[in-house]
C-alpha positions as CSV (number, residue, x, y, z in Angstrom):
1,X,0.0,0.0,0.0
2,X,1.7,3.2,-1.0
3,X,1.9,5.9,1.8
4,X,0.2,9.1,-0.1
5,X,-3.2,8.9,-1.0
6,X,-4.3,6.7,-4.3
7,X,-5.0,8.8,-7.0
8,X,-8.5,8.3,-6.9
9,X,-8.9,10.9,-3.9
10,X,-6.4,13.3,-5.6
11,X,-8.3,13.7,-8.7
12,X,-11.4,14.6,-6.7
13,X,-13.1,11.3,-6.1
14,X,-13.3,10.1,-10.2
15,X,-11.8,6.6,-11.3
16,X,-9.1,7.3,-13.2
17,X,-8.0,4.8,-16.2
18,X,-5.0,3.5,-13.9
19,X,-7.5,2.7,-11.4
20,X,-9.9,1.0,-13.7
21,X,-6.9,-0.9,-15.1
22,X,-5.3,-2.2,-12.2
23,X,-8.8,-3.9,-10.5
24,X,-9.0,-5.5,-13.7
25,X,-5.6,-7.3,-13.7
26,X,-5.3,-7.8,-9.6
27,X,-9.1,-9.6,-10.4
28,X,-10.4,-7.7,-7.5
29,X,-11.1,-3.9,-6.9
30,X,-9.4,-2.5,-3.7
31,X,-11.2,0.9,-3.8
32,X,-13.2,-0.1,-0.6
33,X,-10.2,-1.1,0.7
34,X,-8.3,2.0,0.1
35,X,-11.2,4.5,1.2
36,X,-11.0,2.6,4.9
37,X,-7.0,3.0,5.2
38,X,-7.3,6.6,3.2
39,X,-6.4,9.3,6.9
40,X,-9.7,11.0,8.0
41,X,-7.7,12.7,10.6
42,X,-8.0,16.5,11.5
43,X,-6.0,18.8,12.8
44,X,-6.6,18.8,17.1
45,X,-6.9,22.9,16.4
46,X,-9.4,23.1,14.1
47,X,-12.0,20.2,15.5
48,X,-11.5,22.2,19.3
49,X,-12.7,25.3,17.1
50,X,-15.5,23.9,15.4
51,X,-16.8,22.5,18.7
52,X,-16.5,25.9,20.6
53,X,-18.3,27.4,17.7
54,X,-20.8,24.8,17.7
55,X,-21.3,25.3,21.4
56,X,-21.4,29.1,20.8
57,X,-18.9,29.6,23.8
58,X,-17.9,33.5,21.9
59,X,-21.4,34.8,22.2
60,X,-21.8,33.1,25.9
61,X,-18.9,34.8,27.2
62,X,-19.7,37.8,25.5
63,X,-23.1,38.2,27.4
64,X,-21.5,37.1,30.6
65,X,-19.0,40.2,30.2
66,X,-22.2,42.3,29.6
67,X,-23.7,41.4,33.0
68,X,-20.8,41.9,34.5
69,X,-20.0,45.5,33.3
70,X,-23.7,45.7,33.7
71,X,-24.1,45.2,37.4
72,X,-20.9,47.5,37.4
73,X,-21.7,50.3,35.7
74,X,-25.7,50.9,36.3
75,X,-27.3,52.6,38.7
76,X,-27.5,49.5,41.7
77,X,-31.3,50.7,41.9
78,X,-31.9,50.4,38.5
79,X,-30.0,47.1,38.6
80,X,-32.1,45.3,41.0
81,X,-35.1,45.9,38.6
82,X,-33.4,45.2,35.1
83,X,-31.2,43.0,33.7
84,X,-29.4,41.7,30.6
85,X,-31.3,38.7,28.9
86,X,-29.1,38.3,25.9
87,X,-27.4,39.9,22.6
88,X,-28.7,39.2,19.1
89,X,-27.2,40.9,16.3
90,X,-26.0,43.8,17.9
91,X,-29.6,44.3,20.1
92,X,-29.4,43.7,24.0
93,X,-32.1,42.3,25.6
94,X,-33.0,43.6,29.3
95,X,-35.8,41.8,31.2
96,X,-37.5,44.6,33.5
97,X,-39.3,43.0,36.8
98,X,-42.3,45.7,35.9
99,X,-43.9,48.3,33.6
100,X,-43.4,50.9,36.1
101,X,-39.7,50.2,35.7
102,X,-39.8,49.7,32.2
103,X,-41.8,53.2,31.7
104,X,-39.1,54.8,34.1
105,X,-36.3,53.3,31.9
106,X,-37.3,54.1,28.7
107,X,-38.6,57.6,29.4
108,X,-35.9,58.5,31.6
109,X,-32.5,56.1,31.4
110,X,-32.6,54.9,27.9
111,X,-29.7,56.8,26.6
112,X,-27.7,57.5,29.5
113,X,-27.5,53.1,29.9
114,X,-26.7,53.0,26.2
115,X,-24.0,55.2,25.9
116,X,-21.9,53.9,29.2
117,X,-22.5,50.4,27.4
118,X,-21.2,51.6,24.0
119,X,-18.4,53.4,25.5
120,X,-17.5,50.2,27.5
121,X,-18.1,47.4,24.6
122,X,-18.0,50.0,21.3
123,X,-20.8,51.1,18.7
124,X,-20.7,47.7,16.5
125,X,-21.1,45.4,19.7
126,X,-24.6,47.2,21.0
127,X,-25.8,49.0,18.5
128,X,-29.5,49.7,20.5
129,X,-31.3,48.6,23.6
130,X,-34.4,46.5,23.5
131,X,-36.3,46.3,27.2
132,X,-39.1,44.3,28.1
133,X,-41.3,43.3,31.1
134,X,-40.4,39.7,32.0
């Protein structure tokens, strides 16, 4: 068996003439054979990567930093009533225990919250502010 791939999987997957040639005079085609053996093996970077990214571990950490800074840099009043729920395409979500809350919020604290968030995380992370009884 030679060490380097047969050329079957070099030549993108087609069965070359060679390879047609040779199962005819060994009386047997070893292409089975020679897919098992042919090395499957991935690079231990890349298959850690693709499993974080699969498990979303970024955009988890991300919104863990957000409540952190969050509970940090609001009002401790304001933060016993309202709190991060998550980040979706550059919208926070904040959970607000009541309307009376949420009307003092979005009359009052709106843009004051948003701008100590941007200035802390930058424009293109939280772009706006989404809050909602729950």
């Amino acid at each position: 068996m030679p060490p380097f791939p047969p050329k079957r999987f070099q030549s993108g997957g087609k069965v070359t003439s060679r390879r047609r040639v040779l199962s005819q005079w060994r009386g047997v085609d070893l292409t089975p054979l020679e897919i098992a053996q042919a090395d499957n093996s991935k690079a231990a970077g890349k298959l850690v990567s693709q499993v974080l990214g699969g498990l979303k571990m970024d955009q988890k950490r991300a919104e863990i930093e957000i409540v952190r800074v969050w509970n940090n840099l609001i009002d401790p009043t304001l933060v016993a009533h309202a709190q991060p729920a998550g980040i979706h395409k550059g919208t926070l979500f904040v959970n607000v225990d009541s309307s009376a809350w949420l009307s003092e919020i979005v009359r009052y604290r709106r843009k004051e919250i948003l701008d100590r968030l941007q200035h802390s995380f930058g424009r293109e992370v939280i772009k706006k502010i989404s809050f909602r009884v729950g």
